[in-house]
C-alpha positions as a Markdown table, in Angstrom:
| # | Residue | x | y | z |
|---|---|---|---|---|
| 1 | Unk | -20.5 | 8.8 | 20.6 |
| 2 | Unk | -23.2 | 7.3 | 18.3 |
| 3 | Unk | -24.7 | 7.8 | 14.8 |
| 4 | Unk | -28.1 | 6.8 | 13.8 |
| 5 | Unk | -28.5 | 3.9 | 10.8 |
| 6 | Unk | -30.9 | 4.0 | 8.3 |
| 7 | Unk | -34.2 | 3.2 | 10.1 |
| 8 | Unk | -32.6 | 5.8 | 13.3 |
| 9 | Unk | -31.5 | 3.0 | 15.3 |
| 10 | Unk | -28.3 | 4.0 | 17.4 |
| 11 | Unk | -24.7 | 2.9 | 16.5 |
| 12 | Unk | -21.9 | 2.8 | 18.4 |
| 13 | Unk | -18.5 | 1.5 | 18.8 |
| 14 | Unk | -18.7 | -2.5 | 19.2 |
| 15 | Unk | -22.1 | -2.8 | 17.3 |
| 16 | Unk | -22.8 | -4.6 | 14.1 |
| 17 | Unk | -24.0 | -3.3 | 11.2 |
| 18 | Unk | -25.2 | -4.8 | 7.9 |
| 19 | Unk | -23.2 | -2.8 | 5.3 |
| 20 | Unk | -26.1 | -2.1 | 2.5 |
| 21 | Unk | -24.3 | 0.6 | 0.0 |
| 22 | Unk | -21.2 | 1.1 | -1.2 |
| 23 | Unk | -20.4 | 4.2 | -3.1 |
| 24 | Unk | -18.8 | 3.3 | -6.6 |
| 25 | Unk | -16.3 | 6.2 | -6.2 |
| 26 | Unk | -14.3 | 4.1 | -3.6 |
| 27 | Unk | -13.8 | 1.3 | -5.8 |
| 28 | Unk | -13.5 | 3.5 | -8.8 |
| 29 | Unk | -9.3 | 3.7 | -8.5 |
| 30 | Unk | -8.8 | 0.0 | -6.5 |
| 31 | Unk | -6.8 | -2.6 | -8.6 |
| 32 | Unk | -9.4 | -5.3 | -9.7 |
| 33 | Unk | -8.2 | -8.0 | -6.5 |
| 34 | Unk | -9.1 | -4.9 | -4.0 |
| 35 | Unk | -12.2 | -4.1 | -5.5 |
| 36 | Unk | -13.5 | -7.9 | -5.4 |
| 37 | Unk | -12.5 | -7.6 | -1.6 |
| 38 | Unk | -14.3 | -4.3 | -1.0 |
| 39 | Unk | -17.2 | -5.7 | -2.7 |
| 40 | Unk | -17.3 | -8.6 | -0.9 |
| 41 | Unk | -18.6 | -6.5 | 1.9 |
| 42 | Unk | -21.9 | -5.4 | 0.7 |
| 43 | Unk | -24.3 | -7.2 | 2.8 |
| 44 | Unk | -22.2 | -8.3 | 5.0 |
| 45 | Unk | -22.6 | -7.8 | 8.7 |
| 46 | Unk | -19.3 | -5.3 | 10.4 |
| 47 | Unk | -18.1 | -4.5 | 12.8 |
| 48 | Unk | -18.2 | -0.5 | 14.3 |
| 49 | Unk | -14.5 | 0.0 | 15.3 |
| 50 | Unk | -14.7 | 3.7 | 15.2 |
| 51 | Unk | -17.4 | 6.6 | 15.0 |
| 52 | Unk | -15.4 | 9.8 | 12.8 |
| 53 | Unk | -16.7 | 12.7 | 12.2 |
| 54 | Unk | -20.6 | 11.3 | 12.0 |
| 55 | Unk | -20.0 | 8.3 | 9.7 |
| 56 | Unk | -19.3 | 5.1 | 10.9 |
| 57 | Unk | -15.8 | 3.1 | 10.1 |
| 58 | Unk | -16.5 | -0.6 | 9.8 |
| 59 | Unk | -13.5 | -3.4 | 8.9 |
| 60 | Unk | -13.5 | -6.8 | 7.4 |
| 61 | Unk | -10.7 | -9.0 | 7.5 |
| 62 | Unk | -10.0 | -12.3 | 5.5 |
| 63 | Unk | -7.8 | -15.2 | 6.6 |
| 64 | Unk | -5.4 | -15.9 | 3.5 |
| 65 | Unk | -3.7 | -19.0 | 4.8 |
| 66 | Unk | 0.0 | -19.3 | 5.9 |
| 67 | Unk | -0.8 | -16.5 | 8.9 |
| 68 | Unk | -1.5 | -13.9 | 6.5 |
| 69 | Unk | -4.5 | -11.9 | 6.9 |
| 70 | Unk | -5.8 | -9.3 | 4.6 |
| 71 | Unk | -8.6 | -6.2 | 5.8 |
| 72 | Unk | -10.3 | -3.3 | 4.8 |
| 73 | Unk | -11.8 | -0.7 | 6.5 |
| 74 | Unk | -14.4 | 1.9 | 5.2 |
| 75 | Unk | -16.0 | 4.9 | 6.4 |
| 76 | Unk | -19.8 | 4.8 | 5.8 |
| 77 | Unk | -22.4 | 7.0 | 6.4 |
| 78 | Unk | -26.1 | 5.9 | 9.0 |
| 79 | Unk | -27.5 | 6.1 | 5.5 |
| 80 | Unk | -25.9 | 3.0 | 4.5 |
| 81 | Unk | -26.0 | 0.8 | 6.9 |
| 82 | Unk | -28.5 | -0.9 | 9.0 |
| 83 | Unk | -28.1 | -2.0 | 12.8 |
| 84 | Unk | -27.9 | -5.6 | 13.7 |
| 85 | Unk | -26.7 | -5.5 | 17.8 |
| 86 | Unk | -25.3 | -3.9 | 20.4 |
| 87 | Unk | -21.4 | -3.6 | 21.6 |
| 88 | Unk | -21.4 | -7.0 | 24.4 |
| 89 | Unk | -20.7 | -4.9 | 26.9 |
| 90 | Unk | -24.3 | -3.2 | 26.6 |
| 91 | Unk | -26.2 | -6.4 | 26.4 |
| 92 | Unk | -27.9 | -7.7 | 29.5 |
């Protein structure tokens, strides 16, 4: 399954995307730590773990020392992201 970006370029599972909005409502109820984390992401470039229902579910994990990692995920829509590359297993 795929999902168009922004500019109609194809996503799928295993690409990467440059994460360009984030709607305010999804921070609106995060503790202040959590929302410095979720905005962290704006910008960033994801990865595609999962295509749901037409939007595109990207993760971002962050190493805090002592074996402990931290991650969020979000559920985007094409709209708000823009394509950067192909899953590996498509490249040539």
């Amino acid at each position: 399954m795929e999902v168009a970006d922004r500019h109609g370029n194809p996503v799928r599972v295993g690409s990467t995307v440059r994460l360009l909005y984030i709607d305010p409502r999804v921070m609106q109820n995060l503790p202040e730590e959590e929302v410095v984390c979720v905005a962290s992401m704006l910008n960033d470039v994801l990865y595609v773990y999962e295509i749901r229902n037409g939007n595109i579910c990207v993760e971002k994990n962050w190493d805090r020392g002592d074996g402990m990692t931290e991650s969020h995920l979000l559920t985007v829509s094409g709209n708000d992201v823009e394509w950067v590359d192909s899953p590996v297993e498509e490249k040539t």
